[in-house]
C-alpha positions as CSV (number, residue, x, y, z in Angstrom):
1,X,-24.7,-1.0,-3.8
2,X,-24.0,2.6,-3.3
3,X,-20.6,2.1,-2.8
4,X,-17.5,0.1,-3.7
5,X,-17.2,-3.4,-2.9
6,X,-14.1,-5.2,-1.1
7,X,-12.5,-6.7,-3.4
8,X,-9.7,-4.7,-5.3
9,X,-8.0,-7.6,-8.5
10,X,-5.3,-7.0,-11.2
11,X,-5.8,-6.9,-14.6
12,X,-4.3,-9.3,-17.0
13,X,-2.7,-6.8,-20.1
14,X,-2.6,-3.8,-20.9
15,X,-6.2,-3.3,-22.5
16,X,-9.3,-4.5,-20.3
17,X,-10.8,-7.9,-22.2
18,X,-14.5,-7.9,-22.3
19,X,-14.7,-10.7,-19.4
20,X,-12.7,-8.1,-17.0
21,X,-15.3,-5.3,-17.4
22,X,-18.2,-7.7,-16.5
23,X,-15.8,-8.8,-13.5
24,X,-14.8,-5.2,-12.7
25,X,-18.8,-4.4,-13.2
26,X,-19.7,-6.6,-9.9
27,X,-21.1,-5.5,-6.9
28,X,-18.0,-7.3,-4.9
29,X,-15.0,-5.3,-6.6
30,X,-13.8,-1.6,-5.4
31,X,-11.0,-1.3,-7.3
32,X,-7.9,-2.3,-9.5
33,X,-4.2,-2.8,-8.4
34,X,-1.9,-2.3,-11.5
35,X,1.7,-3.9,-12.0
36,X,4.5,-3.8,-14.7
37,X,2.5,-5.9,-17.4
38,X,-0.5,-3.5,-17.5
39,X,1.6,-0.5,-18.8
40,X,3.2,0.0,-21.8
41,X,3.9,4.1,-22.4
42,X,1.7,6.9,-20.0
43,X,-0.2,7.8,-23.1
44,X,-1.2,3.4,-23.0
45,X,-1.8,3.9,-19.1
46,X,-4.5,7.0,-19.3
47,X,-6.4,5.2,-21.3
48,X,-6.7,1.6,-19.2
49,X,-7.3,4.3,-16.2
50,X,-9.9,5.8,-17.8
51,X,-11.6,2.7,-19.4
52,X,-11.6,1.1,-15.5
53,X,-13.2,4.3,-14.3
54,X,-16.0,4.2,-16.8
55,X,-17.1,1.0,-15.2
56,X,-19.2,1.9,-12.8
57,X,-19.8,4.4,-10.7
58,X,-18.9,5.2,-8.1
59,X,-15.5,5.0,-9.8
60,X,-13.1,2.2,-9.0
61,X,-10.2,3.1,-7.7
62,X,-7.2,2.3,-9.3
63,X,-3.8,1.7,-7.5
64,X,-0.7,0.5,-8.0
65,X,3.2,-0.1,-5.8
66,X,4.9,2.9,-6.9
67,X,7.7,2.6,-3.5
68,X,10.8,3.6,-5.5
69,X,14.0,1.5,-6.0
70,X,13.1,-2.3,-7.2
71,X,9.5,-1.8,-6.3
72,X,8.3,0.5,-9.2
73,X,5.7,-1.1,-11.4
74,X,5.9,2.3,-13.9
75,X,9.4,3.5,-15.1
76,X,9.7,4.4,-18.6
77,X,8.5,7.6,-19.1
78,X,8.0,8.0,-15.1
79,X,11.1,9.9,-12.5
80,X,13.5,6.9,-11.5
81,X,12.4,7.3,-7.7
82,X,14.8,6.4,-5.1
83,X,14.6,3.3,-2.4
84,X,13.5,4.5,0.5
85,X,16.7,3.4,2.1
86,X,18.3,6.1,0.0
87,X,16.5,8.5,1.7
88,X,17.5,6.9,5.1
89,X,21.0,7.2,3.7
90,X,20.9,10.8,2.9
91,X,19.4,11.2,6.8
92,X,22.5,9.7,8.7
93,X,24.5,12.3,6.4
94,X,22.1,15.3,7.2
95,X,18.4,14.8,9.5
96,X,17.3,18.2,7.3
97,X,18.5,16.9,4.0
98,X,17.0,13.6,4.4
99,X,13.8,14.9,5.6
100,X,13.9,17.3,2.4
101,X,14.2,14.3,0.3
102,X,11.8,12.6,1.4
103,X,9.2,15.1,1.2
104,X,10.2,15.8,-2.4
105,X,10.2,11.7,-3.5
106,X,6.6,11.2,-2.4
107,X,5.4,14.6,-3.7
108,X,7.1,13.4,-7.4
109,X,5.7,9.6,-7.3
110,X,2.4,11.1,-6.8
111,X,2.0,14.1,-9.1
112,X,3.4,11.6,-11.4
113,X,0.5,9.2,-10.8
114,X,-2.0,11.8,-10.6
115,X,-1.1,13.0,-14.0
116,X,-2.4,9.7,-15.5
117,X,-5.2,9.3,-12.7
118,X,-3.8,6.6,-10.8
119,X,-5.8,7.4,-7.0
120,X,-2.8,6.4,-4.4
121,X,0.6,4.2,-4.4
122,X,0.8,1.5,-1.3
123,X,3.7,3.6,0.6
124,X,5.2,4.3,2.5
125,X,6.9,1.2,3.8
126,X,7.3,1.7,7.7
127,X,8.9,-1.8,8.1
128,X,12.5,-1.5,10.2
129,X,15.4,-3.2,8.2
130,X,16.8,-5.0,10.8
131,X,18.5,-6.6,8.0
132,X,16.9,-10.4,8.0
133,X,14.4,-9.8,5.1
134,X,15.2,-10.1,1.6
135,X,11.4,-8.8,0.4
136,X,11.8,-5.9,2.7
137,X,15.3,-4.9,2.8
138,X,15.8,-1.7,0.9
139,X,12.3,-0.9,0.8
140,X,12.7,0.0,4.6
141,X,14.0,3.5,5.8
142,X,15.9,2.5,8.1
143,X,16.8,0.3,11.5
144,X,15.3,2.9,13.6
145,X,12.6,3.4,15.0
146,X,12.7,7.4,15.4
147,X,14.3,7.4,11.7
148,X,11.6,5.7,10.4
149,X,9.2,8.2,12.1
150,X,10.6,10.8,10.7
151,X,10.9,9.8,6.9
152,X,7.4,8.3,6.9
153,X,6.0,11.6,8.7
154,X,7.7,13.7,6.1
155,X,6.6,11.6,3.8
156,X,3.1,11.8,4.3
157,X,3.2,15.7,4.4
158,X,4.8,14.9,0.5
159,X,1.7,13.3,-0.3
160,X,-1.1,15.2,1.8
161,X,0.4,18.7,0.1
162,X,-0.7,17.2,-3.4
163,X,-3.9,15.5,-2.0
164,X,-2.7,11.9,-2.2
165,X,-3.5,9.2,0.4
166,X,-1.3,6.8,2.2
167,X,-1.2,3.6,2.5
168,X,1.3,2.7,5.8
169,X,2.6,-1.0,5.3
170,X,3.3,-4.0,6.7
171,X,1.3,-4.0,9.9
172,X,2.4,-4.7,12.7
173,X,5.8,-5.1,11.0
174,X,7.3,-7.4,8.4
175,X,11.6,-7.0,8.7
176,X,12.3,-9.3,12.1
177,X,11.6,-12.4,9.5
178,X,13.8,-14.0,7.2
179,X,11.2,-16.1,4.8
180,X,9.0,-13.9,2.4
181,X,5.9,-14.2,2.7
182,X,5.0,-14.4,-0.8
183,X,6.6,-17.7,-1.1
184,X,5.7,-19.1,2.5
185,X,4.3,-18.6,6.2
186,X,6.6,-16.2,8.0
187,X,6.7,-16.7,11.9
188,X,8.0,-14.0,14.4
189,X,8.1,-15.5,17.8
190,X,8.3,-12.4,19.5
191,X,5.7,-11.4,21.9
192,X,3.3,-8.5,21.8
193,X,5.5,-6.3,24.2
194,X,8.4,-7.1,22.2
195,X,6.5,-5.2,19.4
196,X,7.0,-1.4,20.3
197,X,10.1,-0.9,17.9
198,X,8.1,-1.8,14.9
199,X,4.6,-0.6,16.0
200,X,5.4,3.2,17.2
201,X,6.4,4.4,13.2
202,X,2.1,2.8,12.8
203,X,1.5,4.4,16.0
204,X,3.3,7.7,15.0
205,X,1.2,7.9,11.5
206,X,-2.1,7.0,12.9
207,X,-1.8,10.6,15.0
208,X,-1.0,12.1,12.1
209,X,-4.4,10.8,10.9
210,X,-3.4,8.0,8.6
211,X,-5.6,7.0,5.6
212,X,-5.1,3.4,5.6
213,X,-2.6,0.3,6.4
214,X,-1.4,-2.5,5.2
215,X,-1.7,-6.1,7.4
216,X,1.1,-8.2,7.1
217,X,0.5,-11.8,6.4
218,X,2.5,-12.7,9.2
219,X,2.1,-15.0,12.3
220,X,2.7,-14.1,15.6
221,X,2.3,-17.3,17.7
222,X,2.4,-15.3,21.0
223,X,-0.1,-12.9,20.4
224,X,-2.7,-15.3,18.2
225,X,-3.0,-18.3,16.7
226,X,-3.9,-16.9,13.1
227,X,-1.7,-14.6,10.6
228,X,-2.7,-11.0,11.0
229,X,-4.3,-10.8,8.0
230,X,-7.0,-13.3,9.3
231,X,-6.9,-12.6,13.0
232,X,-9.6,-10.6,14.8
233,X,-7.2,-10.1,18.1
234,X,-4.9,-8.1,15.7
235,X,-7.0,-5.9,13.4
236,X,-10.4,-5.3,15.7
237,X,-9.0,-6.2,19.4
238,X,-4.9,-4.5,19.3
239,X,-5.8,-2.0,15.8
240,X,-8.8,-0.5,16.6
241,X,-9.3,-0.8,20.3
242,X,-5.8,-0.6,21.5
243,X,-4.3,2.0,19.1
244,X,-7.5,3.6,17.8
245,X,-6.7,3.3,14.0
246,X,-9.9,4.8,12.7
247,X,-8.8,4.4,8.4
248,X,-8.9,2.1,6.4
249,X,-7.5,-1.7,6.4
250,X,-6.5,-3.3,3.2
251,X,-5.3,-6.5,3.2
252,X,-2.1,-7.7,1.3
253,X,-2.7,-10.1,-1.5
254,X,-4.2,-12.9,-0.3
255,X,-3.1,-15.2,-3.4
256,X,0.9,-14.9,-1.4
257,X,2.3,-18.3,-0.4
258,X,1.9,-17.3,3.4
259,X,-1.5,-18.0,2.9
260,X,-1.6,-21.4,1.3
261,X,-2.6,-23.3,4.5
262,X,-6.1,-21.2,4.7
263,X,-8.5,-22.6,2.1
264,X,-9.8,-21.7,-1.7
265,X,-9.9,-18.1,-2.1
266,X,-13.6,-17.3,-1.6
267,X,-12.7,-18.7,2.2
268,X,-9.4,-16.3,2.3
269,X,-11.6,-13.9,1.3
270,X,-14.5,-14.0,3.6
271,X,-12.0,-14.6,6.5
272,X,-10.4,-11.6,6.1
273,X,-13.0,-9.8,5.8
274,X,-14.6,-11.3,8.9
275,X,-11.4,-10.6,10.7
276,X,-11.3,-6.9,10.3
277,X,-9.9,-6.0,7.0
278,X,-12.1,-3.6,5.2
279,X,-10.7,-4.5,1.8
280,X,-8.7,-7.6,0.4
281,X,-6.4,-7.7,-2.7
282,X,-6.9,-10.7,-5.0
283,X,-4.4,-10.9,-7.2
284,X,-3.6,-13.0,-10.2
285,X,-6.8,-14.6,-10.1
286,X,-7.1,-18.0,-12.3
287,X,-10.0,-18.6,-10.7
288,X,-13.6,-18.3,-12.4
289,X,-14.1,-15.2,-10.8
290,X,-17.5,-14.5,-12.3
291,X,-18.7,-17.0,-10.3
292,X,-17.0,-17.2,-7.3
293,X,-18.0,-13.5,-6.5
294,X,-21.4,-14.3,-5.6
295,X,-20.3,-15.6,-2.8
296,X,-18.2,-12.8,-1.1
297,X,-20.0,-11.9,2.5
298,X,-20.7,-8.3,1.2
299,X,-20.8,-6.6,4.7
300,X,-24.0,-5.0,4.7
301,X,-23.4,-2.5,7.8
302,X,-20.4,-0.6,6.3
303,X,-19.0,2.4,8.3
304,X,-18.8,5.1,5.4
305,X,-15.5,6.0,7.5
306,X,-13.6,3.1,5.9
307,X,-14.8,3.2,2.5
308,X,-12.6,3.1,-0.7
309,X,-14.0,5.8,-1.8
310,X,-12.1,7.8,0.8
311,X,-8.7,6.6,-0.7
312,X,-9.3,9.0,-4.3
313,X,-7.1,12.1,-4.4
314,X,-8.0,15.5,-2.8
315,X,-7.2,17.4,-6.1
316,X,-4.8,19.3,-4.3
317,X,-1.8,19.6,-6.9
318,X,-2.9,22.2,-9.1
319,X,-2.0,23.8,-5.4
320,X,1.6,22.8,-5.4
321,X,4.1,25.7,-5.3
322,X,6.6,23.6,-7.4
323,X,6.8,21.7,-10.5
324,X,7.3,18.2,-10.8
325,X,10.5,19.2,-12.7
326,X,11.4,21.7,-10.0
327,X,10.8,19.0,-7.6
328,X,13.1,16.3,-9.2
329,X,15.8,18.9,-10.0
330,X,16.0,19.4,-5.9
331,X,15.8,16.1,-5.4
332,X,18.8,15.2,-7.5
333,X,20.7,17.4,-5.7
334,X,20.2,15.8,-2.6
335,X,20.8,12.7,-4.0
336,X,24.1,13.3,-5.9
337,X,25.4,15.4,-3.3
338,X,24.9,11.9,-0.6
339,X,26.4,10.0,-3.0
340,X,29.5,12.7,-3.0
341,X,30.3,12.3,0.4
């Protein structure tokens, strides 16, 4: 192939075993999604980076879920970055300071990642805490709408000035459900039109021209009978018809408990892919994935507009006119002086 395939997997230590570099040597993976158990010190994490980019080239990418608050896979040795509904916080105080900080959070979570060669963080979270959702709650901006517009717009400046992608989750939305979808099925009985609230911070990002998304692996009885994450009327018909999303769609992991009721994983797999998503994350795999990955339906008329390859960093932070100290010192003082008032 002559570029990545659609699979991105985790890892299972911190060192790659030699049965992971024939797996990560397939024609079916594109890339590695890290979490807490791959990294020990940064010194530990360069060199896992570096041995999965050897692999193959192109390169894989390597990712990770660097949001901030209780979702940081990396901490010791990496900036304590705030939830994002810290940053929301700090806007009800001051639109201008909370703007400022969140500018300054994502530029800091990804020089920090950078710096070890990590390619992009799945953030920003543009899901509105309408406070029913455990697995979102603080990982939200904010209840509104606008707010969340705001903070996700400033965000993504953060990351574009230091030439990292974003990844804009949970499509369509993920906080009007109560049951997390890792453990089980969540259902939103709302209709399409009842939607606008959740979709216009999507909507908002996709004009700001939007790298990639997120689907949610939620169901939406009024709108189609399958989850998102499997369902053509959402990702090809309402995504890229309706709001003319022209980057990338990345499925969330489709080992979750919402999607139990689907199949094996080779079916999740080839469903999603069928239904839209460009790439799918398999995570956890206890599966024999050496030979399960034969049977991946490889698309084999792939728009080199929604390749992975498009996700690495634009090298852009030698560019930055401030530090990552100078950075978190600012950020601090937004942060302290919120938590003042």
């Amino acid at each position: 192939m002559t570029c990545l395939g659609p699979i991105i997997i985790s890892i299972d230590d911190k060192k790659l075993s030699q049965r992971e570099k024939t797996i990560l040597s397939h024609d079916s993976i594109g890339g590695v999604i890290l979490f807490a158990n791959n990294y020990e010190n940064r010194n530990q994490l360069k060199d896992l980076v570096q041995s999965i980019k050897a692999i193959k080239s192109p390169e894989l990418i390597v990712c990770v879920d660097q949001e901030g608050g209780r979702i940081q896979r990396f901490q010791k040795e990496f900036y304590s970055l705030p939830s994002l509904k810290q940053l929301g916080k700090i806007y009800d105080s001051s639109a201008e300071d909370g703007l400022k900080a969140s500018f300054l959070a994502s530029q800091i979570m990804a020089l920090e990642l950078l710096e070890v060669n990590v390619d992009f963080s799945f953030t920003p979270v543009v899901d509105l805490d309408y406070e029913l959702s455990s697995v979102i709650g603080d990982r939200a901006f904010h209840s509104s709408s606008q707010t969340v517009i705001d903070l996700s717009t400033a965000y993504l400046k953060g990351l574009e000035l230091v030439g990292m992608k974003a990844v804009a989750k949970h499509f369509p939305g993920h906080g009007k459900v109560s049951i997390d979808s890792h453990v089980d099925k969540p259902i939103d009985q709302r209709s399409f039109d009842d939607l606008d609230n959740d979709l216009s911070p999507f909507q908002s990002l996709f004009k700001e021209g939007l790298s990639a998304i997120m689907t949610a692996h939620i169901l939406f009885p009024k709108v189609d009978s399958s989850i998102v994450t499997f369902s053509q009327k959402w990702l090809k018909d309402i995504l890229r018809y309706q709001l003319n999303f022209q980057g990338l769609v990345i499925s969330d992991d489709l080992s979750m408990g919402a999607t139990k009721d689907i199949g094996f994983m080779i079916d999740k797999v080839n469903m999603a892919l069928d239904a839209g998503c460009d790439y799918v994350l398999w995570c956890h795999a206890k599966e024999d994935l050496e030979t399960k990955l034969d049977l991946i339906a490889i698309k084999t008329d792939i728009n080199p507009n929604n390749q992975i390859e498009l996700m690495k960093p634009l090298m852009k932070h030698e560019e930055t006119p401030l530090s990552i100290n100078e950075l978190i010192l600012e950020l601090d003082h937004l942060l302290n002086s919120s938590a003042n008032l």
